[in-house]
C-alpha positions as CSV (number, residue, x, y, z in Angstrom):
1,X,129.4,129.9,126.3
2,X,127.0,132.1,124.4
3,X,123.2,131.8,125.2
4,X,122.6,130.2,121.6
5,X,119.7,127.5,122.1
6,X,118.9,124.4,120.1
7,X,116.2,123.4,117.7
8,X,118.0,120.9,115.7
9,X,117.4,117.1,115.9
10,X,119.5,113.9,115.0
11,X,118.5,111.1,112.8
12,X,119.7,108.1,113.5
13,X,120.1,105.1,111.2
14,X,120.7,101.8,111.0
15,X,124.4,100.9,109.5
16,X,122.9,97.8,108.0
17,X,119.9,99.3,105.9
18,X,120.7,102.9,105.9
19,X,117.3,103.4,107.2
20,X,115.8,106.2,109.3
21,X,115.1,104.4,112.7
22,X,114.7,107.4,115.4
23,X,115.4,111.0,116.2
24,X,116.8,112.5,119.1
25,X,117.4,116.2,120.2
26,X,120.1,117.9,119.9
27,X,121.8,120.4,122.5
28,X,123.2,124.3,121.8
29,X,125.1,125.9,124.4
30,X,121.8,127.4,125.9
31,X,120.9,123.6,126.6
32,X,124.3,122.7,127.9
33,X,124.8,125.7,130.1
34,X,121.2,124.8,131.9
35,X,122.1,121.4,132.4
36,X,125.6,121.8,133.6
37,X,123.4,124.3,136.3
38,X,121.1,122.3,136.9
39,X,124.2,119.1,138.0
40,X,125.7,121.6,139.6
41,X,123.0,123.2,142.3
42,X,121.6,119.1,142.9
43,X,125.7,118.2,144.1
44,X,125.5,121.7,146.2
45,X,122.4,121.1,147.5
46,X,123.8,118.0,150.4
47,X,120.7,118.2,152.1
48,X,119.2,117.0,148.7
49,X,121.6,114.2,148.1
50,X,119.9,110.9,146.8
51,X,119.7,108.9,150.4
52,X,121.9,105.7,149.8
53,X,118.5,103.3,150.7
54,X,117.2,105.7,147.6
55,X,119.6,104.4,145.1
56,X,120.0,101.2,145.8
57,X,116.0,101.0,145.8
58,X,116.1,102.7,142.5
59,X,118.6,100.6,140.9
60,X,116.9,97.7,141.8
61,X,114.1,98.9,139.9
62,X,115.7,99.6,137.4
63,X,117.2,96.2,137.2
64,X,113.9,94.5,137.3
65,X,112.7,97.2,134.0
66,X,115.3,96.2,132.0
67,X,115.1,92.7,131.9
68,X,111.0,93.1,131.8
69,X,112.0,94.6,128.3
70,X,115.0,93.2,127.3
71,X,113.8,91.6,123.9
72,X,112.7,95.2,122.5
73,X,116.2,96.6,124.4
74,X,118.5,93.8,122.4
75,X,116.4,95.1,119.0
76,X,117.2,98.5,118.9
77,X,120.3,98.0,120.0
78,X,121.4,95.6,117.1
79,X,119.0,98.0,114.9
80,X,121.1,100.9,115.7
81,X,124.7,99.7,116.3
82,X,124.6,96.3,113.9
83,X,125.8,94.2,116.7
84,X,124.1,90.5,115.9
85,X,120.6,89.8,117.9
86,X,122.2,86.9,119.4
87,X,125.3,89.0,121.0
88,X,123.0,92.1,121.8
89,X,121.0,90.3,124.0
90,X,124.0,89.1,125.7
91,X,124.6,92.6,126.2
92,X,121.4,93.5,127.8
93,X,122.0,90.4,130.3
94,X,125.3,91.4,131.0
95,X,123.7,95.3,131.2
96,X,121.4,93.8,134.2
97,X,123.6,91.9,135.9
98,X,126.0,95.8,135.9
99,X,123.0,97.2,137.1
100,X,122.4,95.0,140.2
101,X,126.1,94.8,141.3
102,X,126.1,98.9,141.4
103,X,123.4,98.2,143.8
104,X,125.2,95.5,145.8
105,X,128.6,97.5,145.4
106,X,127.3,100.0,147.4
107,X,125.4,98.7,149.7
108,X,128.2,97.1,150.8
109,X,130.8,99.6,150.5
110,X,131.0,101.2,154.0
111,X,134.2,103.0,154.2
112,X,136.9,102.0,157.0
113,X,138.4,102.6,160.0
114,X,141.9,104.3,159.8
115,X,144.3,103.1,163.1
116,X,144.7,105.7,165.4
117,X,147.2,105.5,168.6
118,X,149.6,104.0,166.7
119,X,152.0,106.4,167.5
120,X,152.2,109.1,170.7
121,X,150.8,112.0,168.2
122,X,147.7,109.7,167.1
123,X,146.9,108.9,170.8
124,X,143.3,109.7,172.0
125,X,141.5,109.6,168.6
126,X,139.4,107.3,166.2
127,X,139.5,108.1,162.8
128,X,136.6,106.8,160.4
129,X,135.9,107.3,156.0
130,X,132.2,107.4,154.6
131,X,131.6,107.9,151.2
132,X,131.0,110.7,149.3
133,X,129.8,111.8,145.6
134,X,133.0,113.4,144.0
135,X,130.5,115.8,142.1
136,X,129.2,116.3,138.3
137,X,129.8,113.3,136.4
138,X,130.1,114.0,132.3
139,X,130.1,110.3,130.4
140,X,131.1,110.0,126.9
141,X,130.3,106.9,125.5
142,X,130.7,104.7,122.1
143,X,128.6,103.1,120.2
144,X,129.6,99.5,119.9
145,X,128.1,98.5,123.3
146,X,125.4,101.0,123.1
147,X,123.4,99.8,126.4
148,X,125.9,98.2,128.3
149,X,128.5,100.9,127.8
150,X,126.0,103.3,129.4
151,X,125.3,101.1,132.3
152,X,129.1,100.8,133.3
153,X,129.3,105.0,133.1
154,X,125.8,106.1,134.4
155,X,124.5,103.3,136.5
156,X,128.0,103.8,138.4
157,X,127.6,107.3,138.6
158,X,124.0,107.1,139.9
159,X,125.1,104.3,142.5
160,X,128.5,106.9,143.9
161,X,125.6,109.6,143.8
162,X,126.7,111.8,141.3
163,X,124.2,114.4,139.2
164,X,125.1,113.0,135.6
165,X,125.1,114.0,131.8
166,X,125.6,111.6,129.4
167,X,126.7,111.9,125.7
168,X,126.1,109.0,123.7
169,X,127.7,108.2,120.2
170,X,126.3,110.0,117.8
171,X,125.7,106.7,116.2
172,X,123.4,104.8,118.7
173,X,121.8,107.1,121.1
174,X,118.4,105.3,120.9
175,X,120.0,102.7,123.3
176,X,121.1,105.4,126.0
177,X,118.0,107.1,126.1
178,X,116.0,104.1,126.5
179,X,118.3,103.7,129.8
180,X,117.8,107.1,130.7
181,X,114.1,106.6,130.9
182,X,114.1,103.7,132.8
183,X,116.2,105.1,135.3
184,X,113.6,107.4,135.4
185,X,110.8,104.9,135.4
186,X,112.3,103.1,138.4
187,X,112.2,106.6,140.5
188,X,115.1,108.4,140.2
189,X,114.2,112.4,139.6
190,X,114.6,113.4,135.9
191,X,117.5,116.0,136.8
192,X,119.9,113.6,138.0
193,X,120.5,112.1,135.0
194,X,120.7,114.6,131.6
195,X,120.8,113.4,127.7
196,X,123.0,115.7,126.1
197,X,123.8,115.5,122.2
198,X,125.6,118.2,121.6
199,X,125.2,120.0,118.3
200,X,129.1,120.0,117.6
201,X,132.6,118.4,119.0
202,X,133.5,121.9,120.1
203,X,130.7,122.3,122.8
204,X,131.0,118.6,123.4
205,X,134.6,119.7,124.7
206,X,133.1,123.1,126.6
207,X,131.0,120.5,128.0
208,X,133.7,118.1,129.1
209,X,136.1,120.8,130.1
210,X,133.9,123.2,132.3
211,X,134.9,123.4,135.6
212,X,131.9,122.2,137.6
213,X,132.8,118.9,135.7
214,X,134.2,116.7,139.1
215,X,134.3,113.5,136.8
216,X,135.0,112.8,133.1
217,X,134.3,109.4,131.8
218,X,135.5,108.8,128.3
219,X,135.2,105.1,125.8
220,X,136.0,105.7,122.7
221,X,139.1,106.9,120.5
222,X,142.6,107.4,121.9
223,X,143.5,110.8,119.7
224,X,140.1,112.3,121.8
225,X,140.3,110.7,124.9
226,X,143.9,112.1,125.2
227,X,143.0,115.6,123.9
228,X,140.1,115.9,125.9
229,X,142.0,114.8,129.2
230,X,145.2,117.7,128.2
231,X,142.4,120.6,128.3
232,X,140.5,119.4,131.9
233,X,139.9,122.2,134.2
234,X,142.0,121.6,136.9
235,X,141.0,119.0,140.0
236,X,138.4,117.5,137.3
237,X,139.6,112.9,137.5
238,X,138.7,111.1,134.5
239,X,138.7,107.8,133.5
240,X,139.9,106.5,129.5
241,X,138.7,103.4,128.3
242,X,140.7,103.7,124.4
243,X,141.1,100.4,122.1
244,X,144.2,98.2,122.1
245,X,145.9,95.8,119.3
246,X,145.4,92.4,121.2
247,X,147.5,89.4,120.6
248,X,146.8,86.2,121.3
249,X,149.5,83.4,121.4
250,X,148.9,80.3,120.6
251,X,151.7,77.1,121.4
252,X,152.1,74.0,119.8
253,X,150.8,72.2,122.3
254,X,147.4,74.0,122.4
255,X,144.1,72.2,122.0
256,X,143.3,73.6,118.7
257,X,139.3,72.6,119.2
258,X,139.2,75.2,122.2
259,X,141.7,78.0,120.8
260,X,139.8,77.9,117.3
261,X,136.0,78.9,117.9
262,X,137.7,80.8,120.7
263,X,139.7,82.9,118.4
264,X,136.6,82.8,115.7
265,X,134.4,84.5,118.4
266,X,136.9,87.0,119.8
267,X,137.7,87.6,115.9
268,X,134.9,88.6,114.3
269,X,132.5,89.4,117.5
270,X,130.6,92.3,116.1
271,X,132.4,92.2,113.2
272,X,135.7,93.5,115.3
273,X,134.2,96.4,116.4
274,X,135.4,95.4,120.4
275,X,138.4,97.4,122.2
276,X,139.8,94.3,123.3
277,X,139.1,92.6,120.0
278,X,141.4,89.8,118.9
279,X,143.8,90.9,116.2
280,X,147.3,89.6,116.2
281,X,147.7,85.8,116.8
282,X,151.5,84.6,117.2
283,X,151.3,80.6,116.0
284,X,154.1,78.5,116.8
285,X,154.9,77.7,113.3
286,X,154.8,73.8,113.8
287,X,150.9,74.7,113.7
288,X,150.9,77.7,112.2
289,X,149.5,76.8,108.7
290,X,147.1,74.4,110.2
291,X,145.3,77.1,112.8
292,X,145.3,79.0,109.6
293,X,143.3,76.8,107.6
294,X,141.2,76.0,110.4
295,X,140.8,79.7,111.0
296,X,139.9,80.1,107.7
297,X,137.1,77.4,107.4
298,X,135.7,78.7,110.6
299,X,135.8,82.2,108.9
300,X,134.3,81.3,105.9
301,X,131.4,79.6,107.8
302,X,130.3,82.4,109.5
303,X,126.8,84.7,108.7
304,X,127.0,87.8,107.5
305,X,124.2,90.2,107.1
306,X,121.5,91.7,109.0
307,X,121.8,92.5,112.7
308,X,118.6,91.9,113.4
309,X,118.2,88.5,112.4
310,X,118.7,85.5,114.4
311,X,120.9,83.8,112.3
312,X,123.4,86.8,112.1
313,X,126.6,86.0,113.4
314,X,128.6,89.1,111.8
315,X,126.9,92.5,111.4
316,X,127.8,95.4,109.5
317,X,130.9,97.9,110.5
318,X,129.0,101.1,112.0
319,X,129.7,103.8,109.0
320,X,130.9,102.8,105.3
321,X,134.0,105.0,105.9
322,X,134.9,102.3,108.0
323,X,134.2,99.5,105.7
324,X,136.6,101.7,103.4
325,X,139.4,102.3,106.0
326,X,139.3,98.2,107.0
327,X,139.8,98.1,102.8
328,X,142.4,99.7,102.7
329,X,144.1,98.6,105.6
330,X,144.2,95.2,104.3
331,X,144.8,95.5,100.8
332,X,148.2,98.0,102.0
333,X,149.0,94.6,104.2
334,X,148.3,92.6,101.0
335,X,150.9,95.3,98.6
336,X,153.4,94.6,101.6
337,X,153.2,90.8,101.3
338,X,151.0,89.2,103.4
339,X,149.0,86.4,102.2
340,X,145.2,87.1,102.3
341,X,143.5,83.2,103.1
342,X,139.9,84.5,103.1
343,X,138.1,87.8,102.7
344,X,139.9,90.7,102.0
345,X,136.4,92.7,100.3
346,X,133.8,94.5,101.2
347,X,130.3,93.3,101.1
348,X,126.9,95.1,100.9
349,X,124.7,96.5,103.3
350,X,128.3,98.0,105.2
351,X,129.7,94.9,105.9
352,X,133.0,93.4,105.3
353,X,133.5,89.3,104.8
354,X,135.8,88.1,107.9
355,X,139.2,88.1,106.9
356,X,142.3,86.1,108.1
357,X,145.7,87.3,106.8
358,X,148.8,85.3,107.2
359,X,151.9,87.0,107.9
360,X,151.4,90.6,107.6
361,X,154.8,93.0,107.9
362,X,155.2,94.2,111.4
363,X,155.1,98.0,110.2
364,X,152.0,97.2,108.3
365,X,149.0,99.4,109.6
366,X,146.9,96.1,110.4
367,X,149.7,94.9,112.6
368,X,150.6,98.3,114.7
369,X,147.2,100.1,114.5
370,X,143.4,98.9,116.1
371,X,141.8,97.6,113.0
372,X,138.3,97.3,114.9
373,X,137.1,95.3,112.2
374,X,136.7,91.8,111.2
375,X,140.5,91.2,110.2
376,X,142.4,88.3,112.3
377,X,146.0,88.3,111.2
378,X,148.2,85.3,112.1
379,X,152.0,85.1,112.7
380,X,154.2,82.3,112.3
381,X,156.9,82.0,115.4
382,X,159.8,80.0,116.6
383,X,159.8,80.7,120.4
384,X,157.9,82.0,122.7
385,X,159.7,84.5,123.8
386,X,160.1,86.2,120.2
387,X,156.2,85.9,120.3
388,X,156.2,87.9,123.5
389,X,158.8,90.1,122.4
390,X,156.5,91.6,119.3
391,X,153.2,91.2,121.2
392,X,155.0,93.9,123.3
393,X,156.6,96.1,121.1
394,X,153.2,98.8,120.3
395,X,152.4,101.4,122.5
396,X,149.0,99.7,123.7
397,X,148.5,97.2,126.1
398,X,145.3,96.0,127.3
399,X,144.3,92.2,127.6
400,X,146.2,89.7,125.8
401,X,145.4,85.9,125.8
402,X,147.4,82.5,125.0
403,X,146.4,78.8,124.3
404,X,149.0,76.4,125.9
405,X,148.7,73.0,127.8
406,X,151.6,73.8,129.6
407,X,151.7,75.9,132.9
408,X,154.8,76.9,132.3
409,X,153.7,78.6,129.0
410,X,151.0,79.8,130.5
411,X,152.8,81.8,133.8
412,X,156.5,83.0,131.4
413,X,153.4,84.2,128.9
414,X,151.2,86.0,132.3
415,X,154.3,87.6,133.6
416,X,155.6,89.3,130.3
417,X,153.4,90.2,128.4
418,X,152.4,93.9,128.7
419,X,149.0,94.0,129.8
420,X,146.3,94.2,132.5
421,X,144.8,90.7,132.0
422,X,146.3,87.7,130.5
423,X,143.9,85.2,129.4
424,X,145.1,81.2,129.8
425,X,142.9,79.2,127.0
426,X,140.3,81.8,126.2
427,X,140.0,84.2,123.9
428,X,141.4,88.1,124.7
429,X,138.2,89.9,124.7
430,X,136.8,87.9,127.5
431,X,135.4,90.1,130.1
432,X,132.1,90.2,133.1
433,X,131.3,93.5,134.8
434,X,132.5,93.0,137.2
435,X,136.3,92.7,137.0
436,X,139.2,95.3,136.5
437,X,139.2,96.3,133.2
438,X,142.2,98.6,132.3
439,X,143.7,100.0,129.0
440,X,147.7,100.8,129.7
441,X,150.1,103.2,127.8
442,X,148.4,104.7,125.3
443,X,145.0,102.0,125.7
444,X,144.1,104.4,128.7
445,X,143.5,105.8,131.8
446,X,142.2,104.4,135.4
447,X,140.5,100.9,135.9
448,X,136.9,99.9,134.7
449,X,134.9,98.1,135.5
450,X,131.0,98.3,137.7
451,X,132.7,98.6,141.1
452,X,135.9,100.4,140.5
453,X,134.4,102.9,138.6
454,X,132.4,103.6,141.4
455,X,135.3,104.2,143.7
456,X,136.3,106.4,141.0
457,X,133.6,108.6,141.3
458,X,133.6,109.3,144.9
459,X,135.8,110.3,147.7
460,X,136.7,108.7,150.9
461,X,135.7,111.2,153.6
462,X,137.7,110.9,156.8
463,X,136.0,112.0,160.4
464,X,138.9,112.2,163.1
465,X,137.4,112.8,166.6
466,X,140.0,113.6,169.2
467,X,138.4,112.5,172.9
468,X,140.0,112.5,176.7
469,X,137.8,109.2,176.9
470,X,139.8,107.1,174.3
């Protein structure tokens, strides 16, 4: 890197009103170079390791901050991302809850004992693993979970011990700093977590790719998570949390009053903008046109408009060139001959009305692309297995869901279909913090999730002591 520093600054504003609503710096190479030093001489420095009692005090604190000031937390964050008031503090509950089972993760977490003696060449030994920080930890997060995101990456990074930076969308990084200072608040020293917006994509990827880097966590987009990983220095892990196309399933002998506000919510949940989103939904076609209609009616209900109002149920997408791409998306669906039931336009203020399109081709880009939008398309089928059989043929896979009062359905639809977590009677972008959350084939890369990222970001240390006296 040149020595080239940084006086610019980032405005951020808000996707529903267009309005100014914060500014935040922005980092040159100068910047980068001093913080990637500064990560670098804190993991060198052992003696100076964050004491385990340390963090789990300091998370704790941290816990406690949050949720003293959760109400102004759950407003910027719907200010600056456009996810409904109602869903963003969800978010900031479900942020807590991350932070406090970091804390419990590691205070549990004590490494094992490996067998020794087993065998004539192990005799006279006891073998033991404590955890250690795997190093620099570089997070680069999205913006449509703008607090909770940067729990899952930092808080877990704090917890395994790591120095961190942490990049937040360019979007909403009112949300991570606000994080950032509580961390700080609650006692943890100012240079073990960093804020770095850097002034382009190309020292974003110096950043990412220097070689002090021990740990790269990546959400966001599959065509940079993948480039990004390809030009790692070597011995640098990562982890890849990309979007999927979910499909849901739902038999004929579903209870249509669950599976419908279950779909509605999964659906059109800030307004599609979820990796895990529902998207395809494979209808046995004895019920087909009715879950349609119902669908449809549910759709149509829904309120559209500002983020930060109460009643808000869909926000606005987070850039108009996404209310554009959604557009066109569905209206090339519509050319190819599927059957637009309700929306299908683009509203003011960024946001788009909740669609529901019956029947779209299978090469159409709603069906083999991730819309990540509020566009529910629904597919007549004759047997299961046919449902199965298209759910699987795209090169994502992450959760997938099906409605079915039989347990039979339920286990054929578990075992094959490809993806990490099947859901029986809910929707597919259930998740808590705590549970393995994984993106396969192209969806990405490791397993997410509070305690698993954790792991992730540390090493098992082995001690083998070799004594006459065992």
């Amino acid at each position: 890197m040149n020595s080239k520093a940084s006086t610019q600054t980032h405005t951020v504003t808000a996707p529903f009103s267009g309005e100014p609503i914060g500014r935040v710096p922005r980092a040159g190479s100068k910047q980068i170079e001093r913080a990637l030093g500064i990560a670098a001489a804190l993991h060198q420095d052992r003696d100076g390791w964050l004491a385990l009692h340390e963090r789990v005090a300091i998370l704790d604190r941290t816990a406690k901050l949050i949720e003293k000031n959760k109400n102004a937390l759950a407003q910027q964050a719907a200010a600056e991302g456009g996810k409904p008031l109602i869903d963003s503090r969800a978010e900031i509950d479900r942020a807590i809850d991350g932070v406090r089972l970091a804390a419990e993760h590691i205070r549990a977490d004590a490494g094992q004992v490996i067998p020794m003696g087993t065998t004539a060449a192990s005799a006279g030994r006891i073998a033991y693993t404590q955890k250690e920080p795997r190093g620099i930890v570089v997070a680069v997060s999205a913006f449509n979970h703008p607090f909770n995101l940067i729990v899952h990456q930092v808080a877990a990074a704090i917890a395994a011990g790591c120095p961190t930076l942490v990049k937040p969308a360019q979007d909403t990084p009112l949300s991570c700093m606000s994080f950032i200072k509580l961390l700080h608040e609650a006692g943890l020293p100012d240079p073990w977590c960093q804020f770095v917006l850097p002034e382009n994509n190309e020292l974003t990827e110096s950043m990412v790719t220097d070689a002090r880097v021990a740990f790269f966590s990546f959400i966001g987009s599959a065509r940079v998570g993948w480039m990004l990983k390809s030009r790692l220095a070597p011995g640098t892990r990562c982890a890849l949390e990309h979007g999927g196309v979910a499909p849901l399933l739902v038999e004929a002998d579903a209870d249509l009053d669950k599976a419908v506000p279950a779909i509605l919510k999964g659906g059109f949940y800030h307004a599609g903008q979820v990796c895990v989103s529902v998207q395809r939904v494979y209808a046995q076609e004895a019920i087909a046109e009715k879950l349609t209609k119902r669908l449809v009616d549910g759709a149509e209900a829904l309120i559209v408009g500002d983020p930060t109002d109460d009643q808000t149920e869909v926000g606005p997408l987070i850039r108009q060139a996404e209310v554009e791409r959604v557009d066109d998306w569905v209206q090339e669906a519509a050319r190819s001959g599927a059957d637009i039931r309700t929306g299908g336009r683009a509203l003011d203020n960024q946001c788009y009305a909740p669609t529901v399109l019956f029947d779209p081709p299978d090469d159409a880009q709603v069906s083999r692309k991730e819309v990540f939008g509020p566009v529910v398309c629904v597919y007549p089928y004759a047997e299961i297995d046919s449902a199965i059989e298209r759910s699987n043929q795209l090169p994502y896979a992450f959760q997938a869901a099906i409605f079915t009062s039989s347990l039979d359905s339920a286990l054929r639809s578990s075992q094959r279909l490809n993806a990490s977590a099947v859901m029986v009677n809910d929707h597919t972008a259930f998740r808590v913090d705590h549970m393995p959350f994984a993106g396969l084939k192209e969806s990405g890369y490791g397993v997410g999730g509070i305690g698993y990222t954790i792991d992730d970001m540390q090493i098992d240390k082995m001690t083998v002591i070799r004594s006459d006296e065992l």
